[in-house]
N, C-alpha and C positions, 0 to 999 in steps of 0.2 A: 768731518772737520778734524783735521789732526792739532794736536797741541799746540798753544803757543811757545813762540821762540824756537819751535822743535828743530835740532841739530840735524845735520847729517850724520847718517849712523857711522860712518870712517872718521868722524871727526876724535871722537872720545872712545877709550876701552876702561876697563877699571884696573886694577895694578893686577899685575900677572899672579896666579895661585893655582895652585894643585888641590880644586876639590879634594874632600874624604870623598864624595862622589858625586858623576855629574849627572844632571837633569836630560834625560829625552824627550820621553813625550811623560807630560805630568798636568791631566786633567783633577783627577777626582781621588780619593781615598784608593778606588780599586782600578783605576788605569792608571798606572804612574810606577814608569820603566824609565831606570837609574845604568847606569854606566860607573860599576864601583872597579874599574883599574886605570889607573893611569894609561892605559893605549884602550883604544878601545874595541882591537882585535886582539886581546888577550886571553879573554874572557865574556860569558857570557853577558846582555845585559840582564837586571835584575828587578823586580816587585821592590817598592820601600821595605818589604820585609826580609828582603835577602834571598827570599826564594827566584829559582831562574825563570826568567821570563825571555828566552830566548829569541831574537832579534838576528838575520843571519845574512850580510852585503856583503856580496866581493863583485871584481870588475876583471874581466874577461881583455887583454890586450895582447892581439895579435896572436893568440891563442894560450899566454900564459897569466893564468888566473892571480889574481892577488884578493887577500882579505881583507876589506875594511873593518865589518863586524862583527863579532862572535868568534869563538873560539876553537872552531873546526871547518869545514873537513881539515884534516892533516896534507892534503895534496895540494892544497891550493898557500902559498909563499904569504906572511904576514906584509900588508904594503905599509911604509915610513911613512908613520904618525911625525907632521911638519908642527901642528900646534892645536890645540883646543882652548877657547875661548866660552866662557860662561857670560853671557847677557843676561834684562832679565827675562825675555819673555824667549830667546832663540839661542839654545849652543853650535857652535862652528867647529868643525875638525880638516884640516887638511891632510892630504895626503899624497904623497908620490908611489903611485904605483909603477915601477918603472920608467918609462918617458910622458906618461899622464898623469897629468896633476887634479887632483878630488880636491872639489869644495862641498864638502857633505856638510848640512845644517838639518837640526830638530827644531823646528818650531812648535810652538802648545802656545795658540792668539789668544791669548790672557789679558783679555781689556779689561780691567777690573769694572772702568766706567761705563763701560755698552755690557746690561746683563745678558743679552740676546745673545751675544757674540762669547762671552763668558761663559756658557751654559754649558755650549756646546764641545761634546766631550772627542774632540778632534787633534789630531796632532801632523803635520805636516815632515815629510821627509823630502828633503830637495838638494838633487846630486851634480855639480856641475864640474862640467872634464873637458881639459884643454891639452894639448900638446904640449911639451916643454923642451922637446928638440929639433923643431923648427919640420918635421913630417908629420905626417898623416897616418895615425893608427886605426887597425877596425876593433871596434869595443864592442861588448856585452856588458849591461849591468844586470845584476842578481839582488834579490830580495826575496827574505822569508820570515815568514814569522811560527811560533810551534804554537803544539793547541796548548801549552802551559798557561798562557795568554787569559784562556776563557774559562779554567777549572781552579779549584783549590786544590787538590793533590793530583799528580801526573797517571794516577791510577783512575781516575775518573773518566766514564768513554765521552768524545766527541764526535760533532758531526758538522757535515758542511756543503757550501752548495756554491754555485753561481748566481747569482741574480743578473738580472738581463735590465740595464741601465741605459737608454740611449746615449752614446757619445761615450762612453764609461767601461773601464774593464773593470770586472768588483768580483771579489772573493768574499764566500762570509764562513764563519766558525763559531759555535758554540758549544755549551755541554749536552751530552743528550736528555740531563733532566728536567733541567730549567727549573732549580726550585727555586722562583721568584721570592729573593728576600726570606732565604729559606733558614740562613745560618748569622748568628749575631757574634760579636768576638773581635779579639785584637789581632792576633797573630794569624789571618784569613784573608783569600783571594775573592772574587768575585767566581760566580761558577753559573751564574743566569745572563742573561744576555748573546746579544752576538757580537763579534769583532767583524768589522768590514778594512778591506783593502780596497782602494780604488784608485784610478789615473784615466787623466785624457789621453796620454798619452800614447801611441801605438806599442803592446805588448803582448807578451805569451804568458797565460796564468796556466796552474794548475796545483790540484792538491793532492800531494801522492806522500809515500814515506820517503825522510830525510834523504837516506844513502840517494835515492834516485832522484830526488830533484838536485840536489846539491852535485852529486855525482856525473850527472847528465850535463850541469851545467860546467864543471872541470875540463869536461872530455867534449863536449860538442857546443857548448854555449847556448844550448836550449835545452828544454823543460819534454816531460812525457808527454806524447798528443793526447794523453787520456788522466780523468784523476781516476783515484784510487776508489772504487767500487765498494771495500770493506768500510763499512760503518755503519751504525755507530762502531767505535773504540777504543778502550783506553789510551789516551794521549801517549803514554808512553810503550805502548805498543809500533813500534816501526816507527816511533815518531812524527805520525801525519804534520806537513808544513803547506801553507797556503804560500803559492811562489810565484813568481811576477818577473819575468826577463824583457828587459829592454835589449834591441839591437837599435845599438848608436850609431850605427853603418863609420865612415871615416869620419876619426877627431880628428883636427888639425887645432890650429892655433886659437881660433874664435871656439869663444865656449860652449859646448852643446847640454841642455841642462833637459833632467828627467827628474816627473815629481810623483809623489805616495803621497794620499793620504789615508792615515787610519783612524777609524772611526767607531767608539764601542756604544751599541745603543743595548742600556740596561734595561728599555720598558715601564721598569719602577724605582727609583732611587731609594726611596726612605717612608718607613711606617709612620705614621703620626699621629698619637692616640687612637690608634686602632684604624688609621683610614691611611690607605697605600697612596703615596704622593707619585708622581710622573716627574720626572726630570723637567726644569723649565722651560727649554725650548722646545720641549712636545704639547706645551700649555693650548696652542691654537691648533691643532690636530694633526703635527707634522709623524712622518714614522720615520724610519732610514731613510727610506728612497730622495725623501726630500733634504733632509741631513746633507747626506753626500752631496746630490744635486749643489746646494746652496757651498757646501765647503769649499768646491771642486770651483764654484764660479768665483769663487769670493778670493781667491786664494792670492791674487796677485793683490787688491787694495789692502788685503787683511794684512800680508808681509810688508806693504808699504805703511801702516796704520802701527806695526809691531816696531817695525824699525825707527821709527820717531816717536816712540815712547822710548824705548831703550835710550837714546842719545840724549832726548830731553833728560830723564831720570838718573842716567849715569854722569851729568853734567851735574845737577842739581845737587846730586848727593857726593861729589868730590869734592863742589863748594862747600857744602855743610862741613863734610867730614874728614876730606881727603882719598885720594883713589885707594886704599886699603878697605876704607869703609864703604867706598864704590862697589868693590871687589864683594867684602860679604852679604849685602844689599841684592848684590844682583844673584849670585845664590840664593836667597831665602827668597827672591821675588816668587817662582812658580814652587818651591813649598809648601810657601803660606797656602797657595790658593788652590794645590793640590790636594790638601789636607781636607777639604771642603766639599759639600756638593749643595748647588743647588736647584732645590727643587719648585715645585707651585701647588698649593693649596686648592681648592675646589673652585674659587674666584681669580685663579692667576694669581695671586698675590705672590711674589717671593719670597722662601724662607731659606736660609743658608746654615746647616748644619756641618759643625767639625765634626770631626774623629781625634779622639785622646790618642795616638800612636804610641804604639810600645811605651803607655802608662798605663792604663786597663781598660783602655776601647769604649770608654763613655762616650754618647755623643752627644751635642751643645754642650757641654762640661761650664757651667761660668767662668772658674778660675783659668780655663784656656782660652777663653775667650777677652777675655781679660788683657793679658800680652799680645795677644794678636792684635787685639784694634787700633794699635795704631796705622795699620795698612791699610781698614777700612775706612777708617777716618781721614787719613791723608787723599785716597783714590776715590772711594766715594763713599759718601754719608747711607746708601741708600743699601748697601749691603750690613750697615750697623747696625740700622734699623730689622732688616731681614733677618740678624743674626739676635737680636733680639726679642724680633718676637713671640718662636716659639715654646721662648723663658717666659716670658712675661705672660704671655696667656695661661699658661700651664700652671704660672705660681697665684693668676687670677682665679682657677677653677677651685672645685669644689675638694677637688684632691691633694691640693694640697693645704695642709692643717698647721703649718706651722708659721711664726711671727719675726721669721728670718728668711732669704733667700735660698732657691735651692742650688744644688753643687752639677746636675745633669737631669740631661731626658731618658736615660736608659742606657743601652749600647748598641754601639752603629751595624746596622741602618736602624735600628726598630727604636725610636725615641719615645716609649708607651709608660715613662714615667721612672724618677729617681729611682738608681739601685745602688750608688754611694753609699757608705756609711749607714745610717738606720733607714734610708729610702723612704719611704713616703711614712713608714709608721713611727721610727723611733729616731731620738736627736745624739746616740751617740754617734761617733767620729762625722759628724756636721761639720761645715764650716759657716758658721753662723756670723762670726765677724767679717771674715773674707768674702763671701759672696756679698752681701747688705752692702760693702763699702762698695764691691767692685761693680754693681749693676749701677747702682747712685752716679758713683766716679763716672760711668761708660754714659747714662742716659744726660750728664752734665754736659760730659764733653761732645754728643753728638749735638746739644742746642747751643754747642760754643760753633761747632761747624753750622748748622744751618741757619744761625740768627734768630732762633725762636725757640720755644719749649712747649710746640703744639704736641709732640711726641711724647712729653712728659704729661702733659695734660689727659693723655688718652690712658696712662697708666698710673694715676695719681694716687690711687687708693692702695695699690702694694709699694708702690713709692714712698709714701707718705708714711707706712707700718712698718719700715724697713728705717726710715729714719727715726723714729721713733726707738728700733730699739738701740739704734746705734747710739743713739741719745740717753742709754740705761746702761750699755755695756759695754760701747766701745770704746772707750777709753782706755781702760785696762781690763785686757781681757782676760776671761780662764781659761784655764788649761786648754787649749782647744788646736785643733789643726790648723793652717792656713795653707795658701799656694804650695808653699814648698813642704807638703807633708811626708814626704820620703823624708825628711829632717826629725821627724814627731812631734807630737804633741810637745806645745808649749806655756805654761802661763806668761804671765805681765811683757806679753810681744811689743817690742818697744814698737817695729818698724808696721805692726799691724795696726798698732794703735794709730799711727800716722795715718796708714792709710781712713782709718773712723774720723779723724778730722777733716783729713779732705772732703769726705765723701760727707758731712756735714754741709760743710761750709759751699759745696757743688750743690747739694739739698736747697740750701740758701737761695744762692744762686737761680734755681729752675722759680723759689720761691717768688724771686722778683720778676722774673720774664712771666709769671703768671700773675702779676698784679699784689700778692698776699704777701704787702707790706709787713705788716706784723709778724707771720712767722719767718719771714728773711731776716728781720731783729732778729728776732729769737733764736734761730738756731745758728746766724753768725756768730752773736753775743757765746752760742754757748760752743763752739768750734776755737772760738780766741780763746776762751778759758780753757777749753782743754789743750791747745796749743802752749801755755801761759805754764800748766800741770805738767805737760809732756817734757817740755824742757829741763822745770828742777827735778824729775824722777828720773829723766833720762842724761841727763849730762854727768860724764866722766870723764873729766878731764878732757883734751881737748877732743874728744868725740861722742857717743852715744852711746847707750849700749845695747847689746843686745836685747835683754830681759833688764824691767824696772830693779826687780831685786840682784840683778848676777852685776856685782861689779867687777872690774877687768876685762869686760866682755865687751863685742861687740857685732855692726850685720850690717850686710848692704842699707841703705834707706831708699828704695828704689822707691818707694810709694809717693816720694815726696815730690817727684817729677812732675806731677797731677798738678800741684800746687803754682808750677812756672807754667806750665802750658794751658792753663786756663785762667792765668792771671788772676788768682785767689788772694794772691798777699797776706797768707793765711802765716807760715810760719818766716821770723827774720832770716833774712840772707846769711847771717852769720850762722845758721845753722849748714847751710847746704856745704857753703865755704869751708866751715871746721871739717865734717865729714870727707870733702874732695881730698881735704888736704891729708888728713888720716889714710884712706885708701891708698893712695899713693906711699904711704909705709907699708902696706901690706899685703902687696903683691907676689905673686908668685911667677915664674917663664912664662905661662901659659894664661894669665888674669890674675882678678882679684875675688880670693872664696867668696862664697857666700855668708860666711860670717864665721865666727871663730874656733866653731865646733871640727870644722873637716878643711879639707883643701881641697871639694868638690866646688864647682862653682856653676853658674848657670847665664850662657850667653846673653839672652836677652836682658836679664836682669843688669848684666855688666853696662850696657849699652845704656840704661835708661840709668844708672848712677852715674855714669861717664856723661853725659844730657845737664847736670847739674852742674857739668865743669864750667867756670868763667871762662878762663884762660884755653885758647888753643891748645895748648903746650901739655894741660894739663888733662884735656881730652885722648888726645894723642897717646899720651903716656897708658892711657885706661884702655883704648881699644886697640889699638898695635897688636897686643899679647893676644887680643881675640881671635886677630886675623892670622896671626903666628899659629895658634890652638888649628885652627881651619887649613892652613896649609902644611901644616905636618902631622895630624894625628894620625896615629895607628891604624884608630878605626874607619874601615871603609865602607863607611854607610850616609844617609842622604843626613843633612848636617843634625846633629844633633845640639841638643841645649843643655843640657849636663853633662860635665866632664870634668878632669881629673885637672886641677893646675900645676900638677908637678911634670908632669907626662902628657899632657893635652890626650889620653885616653878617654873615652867614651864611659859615664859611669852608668848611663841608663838612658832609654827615650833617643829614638833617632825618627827625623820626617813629619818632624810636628809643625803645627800651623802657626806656635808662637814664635816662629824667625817674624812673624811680620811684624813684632816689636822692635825688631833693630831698624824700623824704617824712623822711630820717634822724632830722631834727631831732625828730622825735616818738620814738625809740627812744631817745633822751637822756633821757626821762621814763619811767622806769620804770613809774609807774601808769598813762599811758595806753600805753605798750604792752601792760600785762598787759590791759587793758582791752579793748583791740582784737584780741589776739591772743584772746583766752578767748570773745566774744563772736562767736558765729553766729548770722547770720540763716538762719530757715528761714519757709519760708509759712505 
């Protein structure tokens, strides 16, 4: 079933912009290969980490080679980059290679609402070539991919094979070691698994070193009759490439289209207390063979199924926001859900674990997960839940000892329990007010999505202790860390203590969808008092402040966004009103800081204060500069959320999963969140 009202995808684009860099294929933490130059035969493509992840197309006409991808051989002429276009689930690049015109598209089928189809860690490359001088050219298309792909350093050996696929040309590549879930960390590739190429389409593979397949294909438009014998060996040894030539025979005027899919099956996604979880779509006993199989058949509904989410969503959010805000939406769409992987539990259950990206490689981190969920919640409830639960168990067990929430499960892949701050034994650098509010806040608003709080019911007992202490301390807190702790430790956080009312007065709330009148009193009653408190300790003049005690100070109030979007009526309008109206003095080219210490600021956070705007006008004013930051920074990396507002520089963290906070502004509309959240695609 595709969406309702869904567009035709030619109907809508979002406003034109120049990624920091653009999205190819972007399944999971460790397949997610980025395009950081504006042409995308400049340069290599690249890992979210920067590292090359070499990617290598050109197209054979009439015997003179043009490059679409990557940034060699030297022999073969760069072909005229016409346009690239970011969606959210498919980028587009045209090109003129001489009298033939490329329409090259990445697709990564990121249905957020089908997890079957989500799981699958697949990325689509689809090349279609027409004539553009009214003759008939003979073509060759070329593709390759290096072993960089399947190692963490280019020194590590590979290896690689054919498999024999009916109907199927397939290459595979992996490391020679295979140490499953061998290495934990932030700055790290995957190095277990294999990488498959495959197509129905009629082709020449082989895997030999670079010079000779590239080489081969300059000079004659075909690939060696044999692969390369030597292996295992270091990747960067001759640079073994897995290569795939299409002969197009004569293009003429009607389009002749050749497809790639690639496909990385890791085996085992992620530790979980000590028990190795399998990727979720391996849950009913599928391996590769079936993978491919299934991607290879599915691939035309899948594209159909991609493209009317994109139109729907790129509609929805121009209404909301305007096509700027289209535009950065549709960039963070396959980040968010890049940053992620999910896996299955021993019963199928699904659990959906991040990666803290270039912050220190925690994985389920709360306070990331936090900003993130407004894309779960918008697209579906059911990946909130997922992302939830292997917090909430973890903080149900026996391990953990503390009367506050915890901050992470470890580092990705291996989630074997808190290494934050004092980890499982000691409470320095905790975030004991920020996580309490932020799980409360998330398990509120997941029973504002589904109509109930049978989810809170199942977790009531770390629920309930968690409000409790926010009920001792969160009001005004001590010195303590929050979200933004690249900022330091703080005491009397005005904007944290916001968030302790919310997630109070959300407590409340779960309190009455479960019957327990009495404590719904009770901790409403005692959220309006702190609300009542927050006011005269935080009001200076006409805005807030930062810290109870710093006057002349002040901070985003981004917490306070919780409070409109779950219809709390918890703090007066005139609060959010004065705030808008302040921000709007205090901007900079690039945004508005994060509060009055520095002039770094943090995009999502901008988004969900801009969320608070009444007035259009005065939305506008707040995220413009965001989209400005995104279309001209320095930094060429996948979008980051910290950055500089004087120079839209990069201050830290690029490719993290909380862009899925700038989707907020859509759960301000009640109808199209019921709209998005109730609507599943199925094939």
């Amino acid at each position: 079933m595709l969406l309702p009202t869904a567009l035709s995808a030619a109907l809508l684009a979002p406003a034109p912009i120049r990624p920091p860099a653009v999205p190819l294929i972007v399944c999971d933490p460790y397949f997610s290969i980025w395009s950081c130059a504006d042409q995308l035969n400049t340069d290599w493509p690249r890992h979210w980490t920067g590292a090359v992840n070499a990617l290598q197309m050109m197209l054979r006409v009439d015997g003179t080679t043009w490059r679409l991808m990557g940034a060699a051989p030297p022999t073969s002429a760069p072909a005229r980059q016409l346009s690239c276009e970011v969606r959210p689930t498919t980028t587009r690049y045209r090109f003129a290679a001489g009298p033939v015109e490329v329409a090259l598209s990445f697709r990564t089928p990121a249905l957020p609402g089908d997890l079957e189809q989500l799981s699958r860690p697949v990325g689509y490359v689809t090349c279609d070539l027409r004539s553009t001088d009214g003759g008939r050219h003979v073509v060759q298309l070329y593709f390759d991919h290096s072993g960089e792909l399947v190692v963490n350093e280019p020194a590590q050996p590979v290896v690689w094979s054919r498999p024999q696929l009916p109907g199927l040309t397939v290459t595979r590549m992996g490391s020679a070691a295979q140490p499953v879930l061998g290495r934990k960390g932030d700055n790290l590739r995957i190095d277990w698994g294999y990488l498959y190429v495959a197509t129905a389409d009629p082709a020449q593979v082989a895997v030999v070193g670079h010079e000779a397949a590239r080489g081969g294909f300059v000079t004659a438009g075909k690939l060696p009759s044999e692969d390369d014998p030597r292996q295992p060996r270091p990747a960067n040894d001759d640079w073994p490439v897995a290569a795939t030539v299409f002969d197009c025979g004569e293009v003429g005027e009607a389009a002749v289209r050749r497809s790639l899919v690639l496909a990385y099956d890791d085996l085992y996604s992620i530790e979980y207390l000590g028990q190795r979880l399998a990727p979720y779509w391996r849950r009913h006993g599928w391996g590769a063979a079936e993978l491919l199989r299934a991607a290879v058949a599915d691939q035309a509904a899948v594209a159909q199924r991609c493209e009317a989410l994109d139109a729907q969503l790129l509609s929805d959010l121009e209404a909301a926001g305007g096509p700027r805000y289209a535009s950065l939406c549709a960039l963070a769409f396959r980040q968010c859900l890049g940053g992620h992987k999910l896996a299955a539990d021993s019963t199928g259950r699904p659990l959906w674990f991040s990666k803290e990206n270039f912050s220190n490689g925690c994985i389920a981190t709360v306070d990331v997960s936090y900003p993130s969920a407004p894309f779960m919640l918008l697209f579906n409830p059911a990946l909130l839940r997922a992302m939830l639960d292997p917090v909430l168990d973890y903080a149900a067990s026996a391990r953990w000892k503390f009367p506050f929430a915890p901050h992470d499960l470890g580092t990705y892949p291996l989630a074997n329990g808190q290494v934050y701050g004092g980890g499982e034994t000691g409470e320095e650098n905790q975030m004991p007010v920020e996580e309490c509010g932020n799980l409360l806040i998330l398990v509120a608003a997941l029973a504002q999505a589904e109509g109930h709080a049978e989810y809170a019911r199942a977790h009531w007992r770390v629920l309930t202790t968690w409000a409790e202490y926010l009920k001792e301390f969160g009001f005004d807190p001590g010195k303590q860390l929050c979200t933004d702790d690249f900022a330091g430790h703080l005491a009397h956080n005005a904007n944290l203590s916001v968030k302790a009312q919310v997630a109070l007065a959300g407590y409340a709330r779960l309190c009455e969808l479960l019957g327990q009148t009495a404590a719904a009193s009770e901790y409403r009653k005692l959220a309006e008092e702190g609300v009542a408190k927050w006011e005269a300790a935080a009001r200076d003049g006409e805005h807030y402040r930062l810290a109870f005690d710093q006057p002349g100070t002040w901070s985003q109030k981004y917490n306070l966004v919780w409070d409109k979007l779950l219809d709390l009526k918890l703090f007066p309008p005139a609060v959010a009103a004065r705030e808008v109206a302040f921000y709007l003095t205090q901007q900079n080219r690039y945004g508005l800081p994060l509060d009055n210490r520095s002039g770094f600021t943090k995009a999502d956070w901008i988004i969900w204060s801009a969320t608070l705007a009444e007035r259009p006008e005065d939305w506008h004013a707040l995220v413009d500069p965001v989209f400005a930051f995104a279309n001209e920074s320095p930094s060429r990396v996948p979008l980051t959320d910290w950055y500089w507002t004087a120079d839209a520089r990069q201050r830290g963290f690029q490719a993290r999963t909380v862009v899925g906070g700038l989707f907020i502004k859509l759960l301000a509309d009640e109808a199209v969140w019921r709209r998005w959240r109730t609507a599943r695609e199925s094939p």
